[in-house]
N, CA, C and O atoms as CSV, one atom per row, in Angstrom:
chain,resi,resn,atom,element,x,y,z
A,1,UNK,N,N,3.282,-12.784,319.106
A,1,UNK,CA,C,4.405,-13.033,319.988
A,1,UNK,C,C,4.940,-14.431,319.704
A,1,UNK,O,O,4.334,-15.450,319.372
A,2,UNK,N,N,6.175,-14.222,319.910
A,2,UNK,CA,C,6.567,-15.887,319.878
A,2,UNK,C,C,6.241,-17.319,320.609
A,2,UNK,O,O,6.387,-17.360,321.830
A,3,UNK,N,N,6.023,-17.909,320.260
A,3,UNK,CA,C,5.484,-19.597,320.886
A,3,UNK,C,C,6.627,-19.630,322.135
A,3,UNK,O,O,6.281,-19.795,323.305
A,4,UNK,N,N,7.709,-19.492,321.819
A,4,UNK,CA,C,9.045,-20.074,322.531
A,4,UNK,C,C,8.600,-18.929,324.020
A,4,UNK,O,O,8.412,-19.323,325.171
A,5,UNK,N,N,8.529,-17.573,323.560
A,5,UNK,CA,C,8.481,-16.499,324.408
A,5,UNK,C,C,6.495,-16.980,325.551
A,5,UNK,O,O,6.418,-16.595,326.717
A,6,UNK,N,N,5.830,-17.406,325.196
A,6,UNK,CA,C,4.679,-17.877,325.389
A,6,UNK,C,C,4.519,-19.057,326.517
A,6,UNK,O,O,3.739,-19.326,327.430
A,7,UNK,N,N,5.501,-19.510,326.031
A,7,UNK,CA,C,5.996,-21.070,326.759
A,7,UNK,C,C,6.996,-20.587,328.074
A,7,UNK,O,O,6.871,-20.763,329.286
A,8,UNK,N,N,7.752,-20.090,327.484
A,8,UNK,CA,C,8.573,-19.642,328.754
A,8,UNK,C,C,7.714,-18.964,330.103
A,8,UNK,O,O,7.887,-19.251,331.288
A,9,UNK,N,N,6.676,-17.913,329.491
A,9,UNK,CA,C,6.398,-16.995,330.198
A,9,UNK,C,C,5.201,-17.952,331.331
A,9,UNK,O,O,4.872,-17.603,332.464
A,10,UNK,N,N,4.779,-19.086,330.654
A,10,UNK,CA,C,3.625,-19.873,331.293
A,10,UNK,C,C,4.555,-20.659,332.061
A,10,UNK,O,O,3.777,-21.104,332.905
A,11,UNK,N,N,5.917,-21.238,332.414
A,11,UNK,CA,C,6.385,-22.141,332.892
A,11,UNK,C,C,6.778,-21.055,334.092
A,11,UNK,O,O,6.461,-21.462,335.210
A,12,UNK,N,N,7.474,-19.619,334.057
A,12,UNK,CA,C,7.628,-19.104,334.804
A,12,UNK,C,C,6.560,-18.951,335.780
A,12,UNK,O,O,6.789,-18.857,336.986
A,13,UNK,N,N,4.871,-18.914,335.043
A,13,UNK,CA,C,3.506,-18.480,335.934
A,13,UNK,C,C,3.968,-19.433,336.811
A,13,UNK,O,O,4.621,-19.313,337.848
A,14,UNK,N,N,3.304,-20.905,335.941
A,14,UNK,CA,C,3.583,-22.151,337.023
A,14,UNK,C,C,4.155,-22.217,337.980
A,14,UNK,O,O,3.686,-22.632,339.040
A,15,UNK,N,N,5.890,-21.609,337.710
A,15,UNK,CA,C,6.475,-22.002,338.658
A,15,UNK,C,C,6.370,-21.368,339.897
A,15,UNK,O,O,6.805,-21.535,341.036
A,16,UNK,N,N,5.779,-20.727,339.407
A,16,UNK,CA,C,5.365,-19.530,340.977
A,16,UNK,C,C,4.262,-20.221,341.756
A,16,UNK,O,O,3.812,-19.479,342.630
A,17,UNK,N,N,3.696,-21.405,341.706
A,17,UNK,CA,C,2.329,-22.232,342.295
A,17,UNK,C,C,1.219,-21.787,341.625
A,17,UNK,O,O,0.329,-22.218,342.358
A,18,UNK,N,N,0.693,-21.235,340.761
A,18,UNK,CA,C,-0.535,-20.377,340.708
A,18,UNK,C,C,-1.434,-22.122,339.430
A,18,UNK,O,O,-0.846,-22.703,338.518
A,19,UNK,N,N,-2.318,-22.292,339.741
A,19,UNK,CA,C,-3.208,-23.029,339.185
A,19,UNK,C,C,-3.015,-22.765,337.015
A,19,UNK,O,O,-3.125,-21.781,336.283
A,20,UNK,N,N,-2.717,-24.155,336.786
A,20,UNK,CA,C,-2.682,-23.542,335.184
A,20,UNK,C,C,-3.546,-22.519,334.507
A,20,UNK,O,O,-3.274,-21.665,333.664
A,21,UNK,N,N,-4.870,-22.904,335.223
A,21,UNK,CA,C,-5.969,-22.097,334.461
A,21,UNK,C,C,-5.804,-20.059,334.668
A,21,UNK,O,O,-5.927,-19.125,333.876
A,22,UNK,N,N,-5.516,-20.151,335.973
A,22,UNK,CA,C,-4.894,-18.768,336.599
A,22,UNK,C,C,-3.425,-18.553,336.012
A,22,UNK,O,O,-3.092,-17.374,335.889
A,23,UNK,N,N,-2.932,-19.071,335.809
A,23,UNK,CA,C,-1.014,-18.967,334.819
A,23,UNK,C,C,-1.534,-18.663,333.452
A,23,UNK,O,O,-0.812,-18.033,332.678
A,24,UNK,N,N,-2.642,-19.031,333.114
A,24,UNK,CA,C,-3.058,-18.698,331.661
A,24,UNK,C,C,-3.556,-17.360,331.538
A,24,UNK,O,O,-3.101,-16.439,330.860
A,25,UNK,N,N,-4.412,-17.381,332.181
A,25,UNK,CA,C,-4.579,-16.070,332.395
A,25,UNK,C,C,-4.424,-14.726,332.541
A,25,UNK,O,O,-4.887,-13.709,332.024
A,26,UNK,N,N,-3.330,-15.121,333.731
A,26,UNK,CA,C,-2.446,-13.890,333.737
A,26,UNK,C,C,-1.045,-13.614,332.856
A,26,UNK,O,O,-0.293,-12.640,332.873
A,27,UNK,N,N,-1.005,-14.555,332.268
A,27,UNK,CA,C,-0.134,-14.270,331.212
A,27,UNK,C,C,-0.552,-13.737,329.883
A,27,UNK,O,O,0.179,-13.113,329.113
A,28,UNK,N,N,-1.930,-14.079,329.674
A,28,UNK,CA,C,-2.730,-13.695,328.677
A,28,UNK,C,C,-3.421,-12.124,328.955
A,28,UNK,O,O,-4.072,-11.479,328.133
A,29,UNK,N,N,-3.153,-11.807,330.055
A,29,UNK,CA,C,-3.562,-10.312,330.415
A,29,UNK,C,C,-2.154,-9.472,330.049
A,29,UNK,O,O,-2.168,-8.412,329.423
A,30,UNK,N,N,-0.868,-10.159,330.572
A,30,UNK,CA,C,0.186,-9.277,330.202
A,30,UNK,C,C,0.845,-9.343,328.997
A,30,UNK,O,O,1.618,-8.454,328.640
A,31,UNK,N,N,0.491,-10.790,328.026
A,31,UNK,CA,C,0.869,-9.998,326.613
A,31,UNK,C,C,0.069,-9.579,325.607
A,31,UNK,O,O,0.527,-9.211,324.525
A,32,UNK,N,N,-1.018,-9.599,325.850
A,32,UNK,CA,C,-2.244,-8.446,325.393
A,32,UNK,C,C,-2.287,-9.300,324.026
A,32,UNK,O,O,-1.854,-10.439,323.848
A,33,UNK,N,N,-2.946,-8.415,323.080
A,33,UNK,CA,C,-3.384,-8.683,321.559
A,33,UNK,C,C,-3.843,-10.192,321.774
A,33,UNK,O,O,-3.824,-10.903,322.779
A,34,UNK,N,N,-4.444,-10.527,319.898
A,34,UNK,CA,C,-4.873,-11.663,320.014
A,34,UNK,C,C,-4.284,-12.852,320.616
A,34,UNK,O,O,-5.078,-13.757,320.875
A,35,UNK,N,N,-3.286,-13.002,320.840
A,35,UNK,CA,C,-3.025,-14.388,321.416
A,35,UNK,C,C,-3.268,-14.204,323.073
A,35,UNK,O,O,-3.730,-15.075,323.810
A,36,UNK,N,N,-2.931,-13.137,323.389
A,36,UNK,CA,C,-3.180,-13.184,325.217
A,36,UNK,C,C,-4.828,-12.994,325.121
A,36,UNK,O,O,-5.432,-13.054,326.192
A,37,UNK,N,N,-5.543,-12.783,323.989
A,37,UNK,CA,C,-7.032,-13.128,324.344
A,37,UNK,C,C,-7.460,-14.767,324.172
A,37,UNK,O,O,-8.425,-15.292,324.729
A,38,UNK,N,N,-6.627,-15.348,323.383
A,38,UNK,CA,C,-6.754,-16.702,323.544
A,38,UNK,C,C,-6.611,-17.252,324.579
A,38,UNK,O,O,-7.504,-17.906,325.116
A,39,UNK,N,N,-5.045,-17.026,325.214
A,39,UNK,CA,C,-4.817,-17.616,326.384
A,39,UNK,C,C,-6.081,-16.956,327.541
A,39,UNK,O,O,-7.015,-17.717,327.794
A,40,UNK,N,N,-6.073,-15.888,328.050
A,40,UNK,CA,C,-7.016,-14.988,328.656
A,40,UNK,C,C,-8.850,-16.468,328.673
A,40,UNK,O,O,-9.285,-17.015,329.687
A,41,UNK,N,N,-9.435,-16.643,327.158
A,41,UNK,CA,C,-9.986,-17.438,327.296
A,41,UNK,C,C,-9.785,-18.543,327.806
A,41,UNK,O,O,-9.990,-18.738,329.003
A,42,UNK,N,N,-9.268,-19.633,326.844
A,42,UNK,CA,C,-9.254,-20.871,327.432
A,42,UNK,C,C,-8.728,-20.551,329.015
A,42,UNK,O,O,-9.778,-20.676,329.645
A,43,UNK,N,N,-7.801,-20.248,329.880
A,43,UNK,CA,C,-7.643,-19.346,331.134
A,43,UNK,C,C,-9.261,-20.303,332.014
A,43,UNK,O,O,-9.650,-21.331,332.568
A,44,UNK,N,N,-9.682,-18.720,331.455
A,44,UNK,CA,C,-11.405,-18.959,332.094
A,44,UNK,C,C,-12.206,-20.288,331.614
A,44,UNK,O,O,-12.998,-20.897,332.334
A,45,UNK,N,N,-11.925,-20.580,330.495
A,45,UNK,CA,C,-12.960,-22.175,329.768
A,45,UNK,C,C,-12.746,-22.680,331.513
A,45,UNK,O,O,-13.502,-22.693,332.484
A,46,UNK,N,N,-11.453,-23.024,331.308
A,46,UNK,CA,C,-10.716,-23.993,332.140
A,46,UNK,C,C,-11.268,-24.124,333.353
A,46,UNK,O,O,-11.702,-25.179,333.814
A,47,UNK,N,N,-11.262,-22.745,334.053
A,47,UNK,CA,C,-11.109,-22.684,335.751
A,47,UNK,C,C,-13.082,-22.710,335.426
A,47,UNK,O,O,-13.766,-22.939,336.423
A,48,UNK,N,N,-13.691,-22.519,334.318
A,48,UNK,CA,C,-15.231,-22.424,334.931
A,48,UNK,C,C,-15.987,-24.410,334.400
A,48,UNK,O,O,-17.120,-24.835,334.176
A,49,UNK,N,N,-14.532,-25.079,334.415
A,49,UNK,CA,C,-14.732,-26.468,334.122
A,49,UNK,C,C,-15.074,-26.772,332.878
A,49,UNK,O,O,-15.755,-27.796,332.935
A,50,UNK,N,N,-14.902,-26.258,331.316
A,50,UNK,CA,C,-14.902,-26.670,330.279
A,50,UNK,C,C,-13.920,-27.742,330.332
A,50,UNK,O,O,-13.124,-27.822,331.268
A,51,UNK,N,N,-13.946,-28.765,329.139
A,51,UNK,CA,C,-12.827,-29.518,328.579
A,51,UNK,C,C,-12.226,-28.800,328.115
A,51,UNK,O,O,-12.510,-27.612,327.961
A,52,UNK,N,N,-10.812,-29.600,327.631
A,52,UNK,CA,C,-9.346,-29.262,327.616
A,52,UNK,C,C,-9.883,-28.575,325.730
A,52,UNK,O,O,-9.677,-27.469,325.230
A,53,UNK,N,N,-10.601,-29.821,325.143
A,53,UNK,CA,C,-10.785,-29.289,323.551
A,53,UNK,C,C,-12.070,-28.286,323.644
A,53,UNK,O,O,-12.032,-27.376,322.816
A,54,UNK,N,N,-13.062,-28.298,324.405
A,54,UNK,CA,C,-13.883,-26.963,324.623
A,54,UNK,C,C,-13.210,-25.998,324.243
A,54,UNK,O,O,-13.084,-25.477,323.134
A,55,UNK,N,N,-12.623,-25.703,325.573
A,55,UNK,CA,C,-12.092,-24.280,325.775
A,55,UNK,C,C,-10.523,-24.097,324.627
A,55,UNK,O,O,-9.909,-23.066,324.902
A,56,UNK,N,N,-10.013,-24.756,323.711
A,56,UNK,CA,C,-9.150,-24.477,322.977
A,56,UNK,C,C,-9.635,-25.390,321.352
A,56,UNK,O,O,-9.033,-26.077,320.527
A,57,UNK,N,N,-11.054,-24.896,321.543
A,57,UNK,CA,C,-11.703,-25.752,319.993
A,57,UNK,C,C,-11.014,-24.484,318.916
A,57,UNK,O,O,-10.910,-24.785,317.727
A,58,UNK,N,N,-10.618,-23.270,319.307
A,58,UNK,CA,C,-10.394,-22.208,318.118
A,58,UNK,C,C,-9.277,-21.607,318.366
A,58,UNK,O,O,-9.139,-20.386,318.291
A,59,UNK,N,N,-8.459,-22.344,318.655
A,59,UNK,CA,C,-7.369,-21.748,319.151
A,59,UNK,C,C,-6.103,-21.669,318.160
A,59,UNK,O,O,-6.035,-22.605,317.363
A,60,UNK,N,N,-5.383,-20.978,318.109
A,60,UNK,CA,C,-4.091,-21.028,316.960
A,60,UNK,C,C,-2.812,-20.834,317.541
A,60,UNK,O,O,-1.789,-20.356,317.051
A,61,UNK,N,N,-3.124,-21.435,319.034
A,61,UNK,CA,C,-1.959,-21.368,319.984
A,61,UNK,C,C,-1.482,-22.916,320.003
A,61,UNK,O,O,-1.244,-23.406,321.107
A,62,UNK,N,N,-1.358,-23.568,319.053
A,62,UNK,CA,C,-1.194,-24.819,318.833
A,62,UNK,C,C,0.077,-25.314,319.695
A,62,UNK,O,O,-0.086,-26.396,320.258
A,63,UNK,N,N,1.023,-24.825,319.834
A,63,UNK,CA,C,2.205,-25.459,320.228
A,63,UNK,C,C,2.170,-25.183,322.241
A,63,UNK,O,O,2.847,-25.822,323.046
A,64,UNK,N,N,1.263,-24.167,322.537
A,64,UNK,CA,C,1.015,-23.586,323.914
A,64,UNK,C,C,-0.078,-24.891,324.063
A,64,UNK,O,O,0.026,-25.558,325.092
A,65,UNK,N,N,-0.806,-25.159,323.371
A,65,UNK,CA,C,-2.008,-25.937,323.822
A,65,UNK,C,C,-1.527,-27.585,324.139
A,65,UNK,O,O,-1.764,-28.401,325.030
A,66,UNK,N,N,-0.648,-27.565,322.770
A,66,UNK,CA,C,-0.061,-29.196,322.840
A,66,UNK,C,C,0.971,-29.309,323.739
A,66,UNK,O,O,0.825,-30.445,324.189
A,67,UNK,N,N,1.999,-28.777,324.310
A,67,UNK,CA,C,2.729,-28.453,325.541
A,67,UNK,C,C,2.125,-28.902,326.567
A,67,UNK,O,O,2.736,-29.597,327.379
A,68,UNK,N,N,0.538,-28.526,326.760
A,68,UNK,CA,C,-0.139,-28.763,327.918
A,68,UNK,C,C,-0.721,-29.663,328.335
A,68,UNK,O,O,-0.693,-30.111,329.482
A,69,UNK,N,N,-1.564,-30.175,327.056
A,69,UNK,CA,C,-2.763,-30.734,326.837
A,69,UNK,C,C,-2.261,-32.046,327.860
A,69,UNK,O,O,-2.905,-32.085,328.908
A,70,UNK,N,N,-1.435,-32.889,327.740
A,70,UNK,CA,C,-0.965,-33.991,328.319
A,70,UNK,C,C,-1.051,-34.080,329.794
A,70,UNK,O,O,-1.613,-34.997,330.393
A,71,UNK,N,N,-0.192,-32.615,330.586
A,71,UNK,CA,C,-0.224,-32.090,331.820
A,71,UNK,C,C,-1.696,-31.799,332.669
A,71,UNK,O,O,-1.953,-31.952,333.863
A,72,UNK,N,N,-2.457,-31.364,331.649
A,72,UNK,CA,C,-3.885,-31.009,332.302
A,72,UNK,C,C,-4.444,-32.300,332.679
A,72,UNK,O,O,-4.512,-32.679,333.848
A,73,UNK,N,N,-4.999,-33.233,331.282
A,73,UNK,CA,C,-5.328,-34.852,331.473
A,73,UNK,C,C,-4.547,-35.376,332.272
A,73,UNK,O,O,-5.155,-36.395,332.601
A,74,UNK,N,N,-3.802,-35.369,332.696
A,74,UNK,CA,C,-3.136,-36.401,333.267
A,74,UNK,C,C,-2.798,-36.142,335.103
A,74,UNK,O,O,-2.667,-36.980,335.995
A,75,UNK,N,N,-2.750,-34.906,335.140
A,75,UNK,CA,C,-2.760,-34.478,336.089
A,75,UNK,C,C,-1.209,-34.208,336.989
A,75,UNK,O,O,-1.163,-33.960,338.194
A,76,UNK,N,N,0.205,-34.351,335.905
A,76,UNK,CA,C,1.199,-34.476,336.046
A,76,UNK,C,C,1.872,-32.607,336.020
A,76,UNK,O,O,1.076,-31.716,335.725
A,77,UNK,N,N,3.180,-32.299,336.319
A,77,UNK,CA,C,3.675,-31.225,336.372
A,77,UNK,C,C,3.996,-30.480,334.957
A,77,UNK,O,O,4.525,-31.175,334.090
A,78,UNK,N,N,3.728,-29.197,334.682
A,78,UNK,CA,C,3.505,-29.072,333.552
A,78,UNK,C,C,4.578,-28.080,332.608
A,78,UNK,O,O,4.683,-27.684,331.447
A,79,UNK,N,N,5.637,-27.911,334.570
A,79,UNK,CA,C,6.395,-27.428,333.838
A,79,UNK,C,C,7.787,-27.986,332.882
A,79,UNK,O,O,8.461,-27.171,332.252
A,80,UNK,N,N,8.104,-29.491,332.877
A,80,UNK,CA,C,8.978,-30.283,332.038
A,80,UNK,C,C,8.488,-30.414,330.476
A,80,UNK,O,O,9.212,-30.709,329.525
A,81,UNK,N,N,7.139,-30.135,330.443
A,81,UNK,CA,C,6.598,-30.289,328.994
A,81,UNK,C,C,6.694,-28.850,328.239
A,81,UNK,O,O,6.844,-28.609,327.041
A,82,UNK,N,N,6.528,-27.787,329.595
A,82,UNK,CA,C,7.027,-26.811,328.472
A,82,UNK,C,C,7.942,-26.184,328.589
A,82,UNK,O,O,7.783,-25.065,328.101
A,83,UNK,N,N,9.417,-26.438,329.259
A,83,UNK,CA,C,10.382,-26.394,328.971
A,83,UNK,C,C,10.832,-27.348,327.567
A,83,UNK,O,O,11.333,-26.945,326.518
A,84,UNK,N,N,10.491,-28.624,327.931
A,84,UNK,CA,C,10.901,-29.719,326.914
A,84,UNK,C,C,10.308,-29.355,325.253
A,84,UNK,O,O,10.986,-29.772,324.314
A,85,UNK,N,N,9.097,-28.608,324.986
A,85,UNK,CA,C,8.320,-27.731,323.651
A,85,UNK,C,C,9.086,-26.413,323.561
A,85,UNK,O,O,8.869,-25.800,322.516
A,86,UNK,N,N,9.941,-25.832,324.424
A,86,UNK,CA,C,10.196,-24.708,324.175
A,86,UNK,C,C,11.657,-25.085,323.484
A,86,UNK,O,O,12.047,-24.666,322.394
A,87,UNK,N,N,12.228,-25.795,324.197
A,87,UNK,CA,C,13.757,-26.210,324.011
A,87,UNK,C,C,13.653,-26.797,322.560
A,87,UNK,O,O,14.525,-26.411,321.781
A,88,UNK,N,N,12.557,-27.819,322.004
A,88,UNK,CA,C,12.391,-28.288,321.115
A,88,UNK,C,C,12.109,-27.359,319.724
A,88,UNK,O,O,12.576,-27.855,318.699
A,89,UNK,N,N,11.500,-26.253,319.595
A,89,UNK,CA,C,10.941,-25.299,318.950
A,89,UNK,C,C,12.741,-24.230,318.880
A,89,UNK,O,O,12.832,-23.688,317.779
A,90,UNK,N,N,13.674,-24.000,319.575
A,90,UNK,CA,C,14.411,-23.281,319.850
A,90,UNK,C,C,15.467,-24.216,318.909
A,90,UNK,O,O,16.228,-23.700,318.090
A,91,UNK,N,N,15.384,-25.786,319.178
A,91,UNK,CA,C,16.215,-26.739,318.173
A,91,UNK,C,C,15.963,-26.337,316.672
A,91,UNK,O,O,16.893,-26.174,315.882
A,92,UNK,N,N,14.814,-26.209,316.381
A,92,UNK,CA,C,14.095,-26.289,315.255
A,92,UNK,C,C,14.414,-24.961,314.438
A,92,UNK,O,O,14.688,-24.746,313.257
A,93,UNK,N,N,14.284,-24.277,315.406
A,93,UNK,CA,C,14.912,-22.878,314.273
A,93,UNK,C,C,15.833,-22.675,314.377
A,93,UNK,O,O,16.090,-21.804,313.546
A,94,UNK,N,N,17.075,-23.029,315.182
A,94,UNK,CA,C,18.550,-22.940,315.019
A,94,UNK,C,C,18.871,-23.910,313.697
A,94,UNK,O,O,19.613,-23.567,312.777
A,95,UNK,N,N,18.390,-24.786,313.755
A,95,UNK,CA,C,18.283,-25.890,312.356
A,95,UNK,C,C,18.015,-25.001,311.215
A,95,UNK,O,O,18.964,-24.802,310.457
A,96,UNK,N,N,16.914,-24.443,310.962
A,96,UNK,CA,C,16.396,-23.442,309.803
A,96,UNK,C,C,17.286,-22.509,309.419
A,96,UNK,O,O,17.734,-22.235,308.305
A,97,UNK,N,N,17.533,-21.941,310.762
A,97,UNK,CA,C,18.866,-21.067,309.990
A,97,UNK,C,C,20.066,-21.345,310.005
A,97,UNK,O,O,20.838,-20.406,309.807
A,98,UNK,N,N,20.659,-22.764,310.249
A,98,UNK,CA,C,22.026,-23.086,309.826
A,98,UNK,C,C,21.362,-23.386,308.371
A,98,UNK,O,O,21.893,-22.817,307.417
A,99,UNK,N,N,20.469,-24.062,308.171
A,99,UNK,CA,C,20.132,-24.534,306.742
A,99,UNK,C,C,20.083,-23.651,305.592
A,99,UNK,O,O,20.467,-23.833,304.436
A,100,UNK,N,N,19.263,-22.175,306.420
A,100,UNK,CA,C,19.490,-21.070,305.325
A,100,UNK,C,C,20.707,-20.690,305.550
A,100,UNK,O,O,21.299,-20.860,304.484
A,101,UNK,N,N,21.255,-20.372,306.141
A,101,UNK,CA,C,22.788,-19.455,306.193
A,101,UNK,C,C,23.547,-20.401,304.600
A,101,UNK,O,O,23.917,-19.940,303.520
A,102,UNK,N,N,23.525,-21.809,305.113
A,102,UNK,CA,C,24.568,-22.382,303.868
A,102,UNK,C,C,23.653,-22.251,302.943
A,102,UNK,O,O,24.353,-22.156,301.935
A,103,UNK,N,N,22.486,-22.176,302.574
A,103,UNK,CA,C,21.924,-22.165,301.039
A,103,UNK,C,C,22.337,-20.447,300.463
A,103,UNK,O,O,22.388,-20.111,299.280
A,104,UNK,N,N,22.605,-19.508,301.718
A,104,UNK,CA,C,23.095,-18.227,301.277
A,104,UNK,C,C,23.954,-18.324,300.763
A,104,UNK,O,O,24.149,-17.830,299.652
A,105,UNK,N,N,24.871,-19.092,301.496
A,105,UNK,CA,C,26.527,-19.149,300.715
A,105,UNK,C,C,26.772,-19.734,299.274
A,105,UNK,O,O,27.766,-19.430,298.614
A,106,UNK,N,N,25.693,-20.685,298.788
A,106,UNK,CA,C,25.524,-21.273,297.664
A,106,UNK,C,C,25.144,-20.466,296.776
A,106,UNK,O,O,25.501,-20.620,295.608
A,107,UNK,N,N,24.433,-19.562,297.118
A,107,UNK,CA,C,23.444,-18.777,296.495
A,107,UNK,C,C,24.325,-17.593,295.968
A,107,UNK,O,O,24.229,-17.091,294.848
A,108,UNK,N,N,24.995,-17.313,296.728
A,108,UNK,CA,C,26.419,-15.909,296.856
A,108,UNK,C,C,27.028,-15.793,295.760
A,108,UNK,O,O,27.193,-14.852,294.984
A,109,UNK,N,N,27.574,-17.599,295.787
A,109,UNK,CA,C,28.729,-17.991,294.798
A,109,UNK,C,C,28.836,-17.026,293.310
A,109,UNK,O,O,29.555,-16.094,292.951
A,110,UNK,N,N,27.881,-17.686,292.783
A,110,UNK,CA,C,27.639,-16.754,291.239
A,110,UNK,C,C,27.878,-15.390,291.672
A,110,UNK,O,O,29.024,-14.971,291.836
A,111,UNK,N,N,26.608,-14.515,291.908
A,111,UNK,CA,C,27.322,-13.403,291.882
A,111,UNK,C,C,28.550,-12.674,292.303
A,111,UNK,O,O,29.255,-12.112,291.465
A,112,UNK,N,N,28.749,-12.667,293.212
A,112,UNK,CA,C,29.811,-12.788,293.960
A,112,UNK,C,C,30.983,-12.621,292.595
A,112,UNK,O,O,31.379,-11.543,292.150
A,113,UNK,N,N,31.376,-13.958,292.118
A,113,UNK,CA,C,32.069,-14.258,291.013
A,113,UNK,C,C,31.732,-13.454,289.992
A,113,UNK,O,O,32.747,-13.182,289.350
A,114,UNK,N,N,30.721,-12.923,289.525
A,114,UNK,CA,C,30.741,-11.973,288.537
A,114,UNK,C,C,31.140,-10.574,288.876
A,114,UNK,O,O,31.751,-9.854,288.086
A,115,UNK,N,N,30.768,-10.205,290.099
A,115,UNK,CA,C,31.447,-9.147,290.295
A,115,UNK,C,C,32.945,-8.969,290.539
A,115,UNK,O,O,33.593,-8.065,290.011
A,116,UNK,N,N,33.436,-9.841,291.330
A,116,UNK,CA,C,34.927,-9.767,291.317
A,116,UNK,C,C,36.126,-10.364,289.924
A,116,UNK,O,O,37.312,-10.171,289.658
A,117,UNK,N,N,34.986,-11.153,289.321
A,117,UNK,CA,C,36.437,-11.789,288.357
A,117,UNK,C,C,36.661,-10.275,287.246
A,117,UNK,O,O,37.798,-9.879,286.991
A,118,UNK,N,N,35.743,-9.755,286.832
A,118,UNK,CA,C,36.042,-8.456,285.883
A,118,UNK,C,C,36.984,-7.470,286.958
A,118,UNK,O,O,37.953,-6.794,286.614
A,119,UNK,N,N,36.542,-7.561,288.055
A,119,UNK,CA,C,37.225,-6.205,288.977
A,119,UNK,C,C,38.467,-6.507,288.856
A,119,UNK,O,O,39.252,-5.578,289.044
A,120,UNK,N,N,39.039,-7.861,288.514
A,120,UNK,CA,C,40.464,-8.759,289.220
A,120,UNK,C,C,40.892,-8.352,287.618
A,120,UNK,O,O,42.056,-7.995,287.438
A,121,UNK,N,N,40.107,-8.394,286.637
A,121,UNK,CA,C,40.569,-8.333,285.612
A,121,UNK,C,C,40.901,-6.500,285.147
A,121,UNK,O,O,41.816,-5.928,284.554
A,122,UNK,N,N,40.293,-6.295,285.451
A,122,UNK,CA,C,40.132,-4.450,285.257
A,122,UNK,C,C,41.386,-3.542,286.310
A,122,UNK,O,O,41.916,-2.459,286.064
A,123,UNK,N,N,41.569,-4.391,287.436
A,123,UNK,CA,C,42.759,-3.684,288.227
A,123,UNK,C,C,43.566,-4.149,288.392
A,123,UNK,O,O,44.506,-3.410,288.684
A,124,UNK,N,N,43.887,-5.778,288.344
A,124,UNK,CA,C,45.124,-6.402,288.477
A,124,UNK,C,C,45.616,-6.961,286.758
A,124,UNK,O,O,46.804,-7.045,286.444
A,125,UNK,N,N,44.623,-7.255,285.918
A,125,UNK,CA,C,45.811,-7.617,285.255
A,125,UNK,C,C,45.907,-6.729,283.980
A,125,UNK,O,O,46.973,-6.759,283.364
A,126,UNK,N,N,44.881,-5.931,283.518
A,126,UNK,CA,C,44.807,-4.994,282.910
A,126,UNK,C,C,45.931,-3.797,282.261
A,126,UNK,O,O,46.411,-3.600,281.145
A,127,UNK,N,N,46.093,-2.927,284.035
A,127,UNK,CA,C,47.390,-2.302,283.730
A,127,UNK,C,C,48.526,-2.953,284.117
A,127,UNK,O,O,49.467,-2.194,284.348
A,128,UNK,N,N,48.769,-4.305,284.283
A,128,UNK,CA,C,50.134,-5.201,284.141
A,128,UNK,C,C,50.101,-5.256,282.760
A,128,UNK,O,O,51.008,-4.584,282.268
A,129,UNK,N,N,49.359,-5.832,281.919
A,129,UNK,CA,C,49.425,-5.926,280.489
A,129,UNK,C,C,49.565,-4.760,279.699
A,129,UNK,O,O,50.216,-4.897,278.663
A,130,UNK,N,N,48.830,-2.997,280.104
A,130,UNK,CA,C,49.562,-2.229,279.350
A,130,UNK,C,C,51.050,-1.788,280.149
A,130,UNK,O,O,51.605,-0.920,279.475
A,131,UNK,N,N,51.797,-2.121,281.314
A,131,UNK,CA,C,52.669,-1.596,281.366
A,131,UNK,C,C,53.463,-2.324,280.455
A,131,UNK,O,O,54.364,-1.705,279.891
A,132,UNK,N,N,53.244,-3.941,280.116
A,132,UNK,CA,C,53.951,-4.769,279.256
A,132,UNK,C,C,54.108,-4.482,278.195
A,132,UNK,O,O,55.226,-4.577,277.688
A,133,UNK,N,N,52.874,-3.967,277.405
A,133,UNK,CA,C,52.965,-3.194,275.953
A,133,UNK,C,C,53.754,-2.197,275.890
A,133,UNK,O,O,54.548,-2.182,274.949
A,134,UNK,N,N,53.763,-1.263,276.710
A,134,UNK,CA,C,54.018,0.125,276.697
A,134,UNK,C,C,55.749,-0.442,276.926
A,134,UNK,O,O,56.270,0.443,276.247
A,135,UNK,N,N,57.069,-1.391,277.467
A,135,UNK,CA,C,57.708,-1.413,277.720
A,135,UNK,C,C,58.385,-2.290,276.084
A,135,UNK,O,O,59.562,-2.147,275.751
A,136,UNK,N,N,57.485,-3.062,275.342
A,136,UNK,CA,C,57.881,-3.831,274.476
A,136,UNK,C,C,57.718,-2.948,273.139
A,136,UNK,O,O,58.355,-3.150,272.105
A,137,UNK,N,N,56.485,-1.643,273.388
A,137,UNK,CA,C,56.415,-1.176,272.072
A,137,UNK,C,C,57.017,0.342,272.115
A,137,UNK,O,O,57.042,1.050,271.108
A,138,UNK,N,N,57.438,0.709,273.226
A,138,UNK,CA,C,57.786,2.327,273.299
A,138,UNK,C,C,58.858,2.418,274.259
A,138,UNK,O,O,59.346,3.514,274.537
């Protein structure tokens, strides 16, 4: 599932009051497969008092974990950090694909040009040049 979609769905738990460790949780129950068993864990590390790197020593939810990690230690609100990681991650690939879109257009050029300059040549100037013959020699 997506990081961005992950982030959202934990800021929504939050915002409902429910304890991070319980927002993890139940978000990790409703998007199932491996990553909602990650979240699902650390979830429980959390609420049965592991540390923050305990309970996310194996985790590959890197951008869900670092979003947080600050909010948990610190004891601050946790939903500005992951709005502020989600918004940031959402920058980041609108960037990627303006970047690919124009390397497409670069990329286009050539072919592109090979296919149309013969076509331009084969239908536009082709039979202009035999109607020219055909008017100068017959």
């Amino acid at each position: 599932m997506d990081a961005v979609l992950l982030l959202d769905l934990l800021d929504v738990a939050i915002g409902t009051g429910v304890s991070l460790p319980r927002a993890l949780s139940a978000v990790g129950a409703a998007v199932g497969g491996q990553q909602g068993a990650e979240l699902g864990r650390g979830g429980t590390a959390l609420l049965l008092g592991a540390s923050w790197q305990s309970a996310w020593a194996e985790s590959t939810l890197t951008d869900v974990v670092g979003a947080l990690e600050a909010s948990w230690s610190t004891g601050t609100a946790p939903g500005p950090a992951l709005r502020g990681r989600a918004d940031q991650l959402r920058r980041d690939r609108r960037t990627r694909s303006r970047t690919a879109a124009g390397a497409l257009g670069v990329q286009l050029v050539l072919p592109l040009g090979l296919c149309f300059l013969p076509a331009f040549v084969l239908l536009g100037l082709v039979p202009m040049l035999l109607s020219l013959a055909g008017d100068l020699f017959g």
